[in-house]
C-alpha positions as CSV (number, residue, x, y, z in Angstrom):
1,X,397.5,108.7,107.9
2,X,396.6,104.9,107.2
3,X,393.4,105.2,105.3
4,X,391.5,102.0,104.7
5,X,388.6,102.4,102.1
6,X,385.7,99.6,102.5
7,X,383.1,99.4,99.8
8,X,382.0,97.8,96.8
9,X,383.2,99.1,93.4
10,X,379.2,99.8,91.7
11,X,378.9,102.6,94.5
12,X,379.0,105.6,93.6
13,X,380.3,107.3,97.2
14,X,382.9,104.4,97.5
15,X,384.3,105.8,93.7
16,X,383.8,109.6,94.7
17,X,385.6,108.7,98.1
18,X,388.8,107.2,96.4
19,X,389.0,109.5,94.2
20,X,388.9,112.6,96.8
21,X,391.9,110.5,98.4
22,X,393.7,109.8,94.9
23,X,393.6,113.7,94.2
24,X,395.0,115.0,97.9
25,X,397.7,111.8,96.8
26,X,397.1,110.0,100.0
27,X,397.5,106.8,99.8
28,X,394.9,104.5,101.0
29,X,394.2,100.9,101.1
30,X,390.9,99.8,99.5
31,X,388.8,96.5,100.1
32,X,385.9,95.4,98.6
33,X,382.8,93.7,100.9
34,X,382.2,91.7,98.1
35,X,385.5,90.0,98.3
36,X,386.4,90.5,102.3
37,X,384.5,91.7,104.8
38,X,385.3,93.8,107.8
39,X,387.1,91.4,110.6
40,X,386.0,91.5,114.1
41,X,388.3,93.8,115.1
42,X,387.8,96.1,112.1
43,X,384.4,96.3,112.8
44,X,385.0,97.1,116.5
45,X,386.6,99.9,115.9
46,X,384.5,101.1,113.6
47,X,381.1,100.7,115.4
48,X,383.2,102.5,118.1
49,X,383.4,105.3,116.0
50,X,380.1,105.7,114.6
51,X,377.7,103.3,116.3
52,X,376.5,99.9,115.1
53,X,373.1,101.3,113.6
54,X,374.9,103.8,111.4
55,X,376.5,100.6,109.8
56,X,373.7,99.2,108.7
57,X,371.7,99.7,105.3
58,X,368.0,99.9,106.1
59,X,367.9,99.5,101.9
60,X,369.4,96.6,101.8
61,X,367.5,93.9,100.0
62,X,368.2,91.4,103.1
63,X,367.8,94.1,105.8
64,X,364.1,92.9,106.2
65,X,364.5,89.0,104.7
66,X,367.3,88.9,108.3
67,X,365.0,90.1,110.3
68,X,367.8,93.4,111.5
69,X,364.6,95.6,112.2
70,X,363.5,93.4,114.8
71,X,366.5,92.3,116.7
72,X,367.5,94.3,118.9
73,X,370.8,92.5,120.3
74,X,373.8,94.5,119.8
75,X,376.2,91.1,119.3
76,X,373.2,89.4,117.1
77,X,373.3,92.4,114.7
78,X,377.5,91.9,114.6
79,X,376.9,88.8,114.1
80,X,374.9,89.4,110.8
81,X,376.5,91.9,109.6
82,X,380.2,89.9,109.7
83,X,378.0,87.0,107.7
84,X,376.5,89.7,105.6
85,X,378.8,92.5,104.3
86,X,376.8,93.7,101.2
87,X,374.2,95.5,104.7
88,X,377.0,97.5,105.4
89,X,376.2,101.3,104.5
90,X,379.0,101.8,101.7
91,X,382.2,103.4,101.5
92,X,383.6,102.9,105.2
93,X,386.6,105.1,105.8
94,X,388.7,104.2,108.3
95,X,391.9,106.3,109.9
96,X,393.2,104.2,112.9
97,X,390.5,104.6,115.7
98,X,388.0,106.8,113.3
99,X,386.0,106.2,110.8
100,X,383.3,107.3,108.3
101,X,379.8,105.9,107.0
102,X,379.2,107.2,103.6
103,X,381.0,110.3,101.6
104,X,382.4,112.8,104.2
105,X,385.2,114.8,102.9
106,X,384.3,117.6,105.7
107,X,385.5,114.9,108.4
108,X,388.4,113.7,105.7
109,X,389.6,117.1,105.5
110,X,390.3,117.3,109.4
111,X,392.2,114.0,109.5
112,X,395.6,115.7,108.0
């Protein structure tokens, strides 16, 4: 397994998430969206996993202030959300081509 954990250390799912992986002692690779955002690739596969809207936080404090309910464009919304990581739904677990939005360890579970 190469497990990437993307979130921001004040959520609470992100902290729940590494510690589910720090207790199973699989190791996992952790960035913060405050520091790095998803690359283009990274958030490729990702929206290939679960879908571009899934990504996004409709709570976000800029969610409205970008205007994301009201563009429809697929590439546009991309384009935001690599300018923008703190819309991203937090924690975003990755294993190689799937991924997670938010605390799953049902799915996590079915990745050994």
């Amino acid at each position: 397994m190469n497990i990437q954990i993307f979130g921001v250390k004040k959520c609470f799912n992100t902290q729940k998430a590494e510690r589910y992986f720090s207790e199973r002692n699989i190791k996992y690779q952790y960035i913060d969206l405050n520091q790095k955002g998803l690359s283009k690739g990274e958030l490729a596969s990702v929206k290939a996993a679960v879908g571009i809207n899934t990504l996004i936080d409709q709570n976000a404090k800029d969610y409205n202030k970008l205007n994301l309910n009201r563009i429809g464009s697929t590439s546009m919304r991309e384009e935001i959300l690599l300018n923008h990581p703190h819309l991203y739904k937090t924690p975003i677990v990755r294993n190689g081509r799937l991924a997670t939005i938010g605390y799953q360890p049902e799915v996590w579970k079915e990745w050994n």
